[in-house]
C-alpha positions in Angstrom: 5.3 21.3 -17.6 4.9 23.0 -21.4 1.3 23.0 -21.8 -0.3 22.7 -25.7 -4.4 22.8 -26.6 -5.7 23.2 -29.8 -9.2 24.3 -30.0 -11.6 25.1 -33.1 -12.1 22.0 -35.4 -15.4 21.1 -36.1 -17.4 19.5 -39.3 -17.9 22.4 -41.7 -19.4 22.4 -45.8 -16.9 22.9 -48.4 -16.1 26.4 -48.9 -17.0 27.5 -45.5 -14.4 28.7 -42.8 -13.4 28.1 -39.1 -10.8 29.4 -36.8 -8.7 26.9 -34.9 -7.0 28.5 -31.7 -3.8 27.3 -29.8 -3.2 28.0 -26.3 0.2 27.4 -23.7 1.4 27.4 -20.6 4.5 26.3 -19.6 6.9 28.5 -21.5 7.2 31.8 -22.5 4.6 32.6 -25.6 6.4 35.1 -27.3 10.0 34.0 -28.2 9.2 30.7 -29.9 7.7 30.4 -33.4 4.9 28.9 -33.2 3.4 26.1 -36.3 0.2 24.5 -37.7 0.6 20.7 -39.0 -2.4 18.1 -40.1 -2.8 15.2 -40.6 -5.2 13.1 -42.9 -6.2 9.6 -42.6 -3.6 7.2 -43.4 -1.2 10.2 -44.6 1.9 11.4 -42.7 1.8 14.5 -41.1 2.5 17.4 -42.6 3.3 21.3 -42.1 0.5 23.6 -42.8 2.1 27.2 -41.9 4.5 28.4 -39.4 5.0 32.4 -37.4 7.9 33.7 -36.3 7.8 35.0 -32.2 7.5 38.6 -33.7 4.4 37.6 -35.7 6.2 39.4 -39.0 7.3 36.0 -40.8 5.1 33.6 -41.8 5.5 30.5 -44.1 2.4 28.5 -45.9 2.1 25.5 -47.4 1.3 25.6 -51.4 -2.0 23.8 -50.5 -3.4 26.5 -48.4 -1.7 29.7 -49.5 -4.3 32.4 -50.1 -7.0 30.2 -48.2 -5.2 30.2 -44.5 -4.2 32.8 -42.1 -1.7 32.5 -39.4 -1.5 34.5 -36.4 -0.8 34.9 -33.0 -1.7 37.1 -29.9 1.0 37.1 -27.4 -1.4 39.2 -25.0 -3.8 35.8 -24.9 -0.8 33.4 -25.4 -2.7 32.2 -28.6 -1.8 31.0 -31.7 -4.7 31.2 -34.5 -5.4 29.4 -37.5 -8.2 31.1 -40.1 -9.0 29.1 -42.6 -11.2 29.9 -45.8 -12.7 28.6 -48.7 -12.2 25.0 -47.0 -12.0 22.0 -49.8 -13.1 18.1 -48.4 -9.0 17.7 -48.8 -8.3 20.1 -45.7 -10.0 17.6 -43.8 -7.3 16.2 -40.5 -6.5 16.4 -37.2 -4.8 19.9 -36.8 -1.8 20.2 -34.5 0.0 23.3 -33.1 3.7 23.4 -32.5 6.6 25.4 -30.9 10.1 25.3 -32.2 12.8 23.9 -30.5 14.7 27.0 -30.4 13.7 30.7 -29.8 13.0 33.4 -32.4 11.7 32.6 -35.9 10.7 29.5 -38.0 13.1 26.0 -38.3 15.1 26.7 -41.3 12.8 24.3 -43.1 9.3 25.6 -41.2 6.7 22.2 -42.4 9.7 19.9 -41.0 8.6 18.4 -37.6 12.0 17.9 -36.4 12.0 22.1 -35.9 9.0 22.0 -33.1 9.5 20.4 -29.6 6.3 20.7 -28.1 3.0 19.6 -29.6 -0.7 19.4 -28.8 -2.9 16.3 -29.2 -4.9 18.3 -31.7 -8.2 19.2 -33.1 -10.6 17.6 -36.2 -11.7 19.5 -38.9 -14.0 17.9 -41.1 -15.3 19.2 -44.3 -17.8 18.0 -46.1 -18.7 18.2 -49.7 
């Protein structure tokens, strides 16, 4: 049974950071990409950034390019999320994701239909 937790989210003050972590079990870590959606209130979900299994690609959303780092430690079967400079906008339940197939990113990385296994994911709140 493919195993998905999200971890991290927390109520933070604009401009300040957190790290949201993603752990599996289940699969194999490493030969999956591995992605970060959110989702607000009321909004539909959508695709934040995305890694490839070597960790050498990675994909960001306009909205948080420069302000969010992905990563991932194939060691500690995590996936992170750092994210900076956080606006009251960011604020969302945070979901991790692996793609259906193996290797790199859905040919359109923020699409859902790319990832097959999802967490029940972690709140971030920021406050202004």
């Amino acid at each position: 049974q493919v195993q998905v937790v999200e971890s991290g989210g927390g109520l933070v003050q604009a401009g300040g950071s957190l790290r949201l972590s993603c752990t599996t079990a289940g699969l194999t870590f490493g030969v999956r990409g591995m992605g970060w959606f959110r989702q607000a209130s009321g909004k539909d979900r959508e695709g934040v950034s995305c890694i490839d299994s070597s960790g050498r690609s990675t994909y960001y959303a306009d909205s948080v390019k420069g302000r969010f780092t992905i990563s991932r430690d194939s060691a500690k079967n995590t996936l992170y999320l750092q994210m900076n400079s956080l606006k009251p906008e960011d604020t969302a339940m945070y979901y991790c994701a692996l793609t259906r197939t193996t290797g790199g990113c859905p040919a359109e990385p923020f699409s859902r239909g790319g990832y097959a296994y999802w967490g029940q994911g972690t709140q971030v709140t920021v406050a202004s």
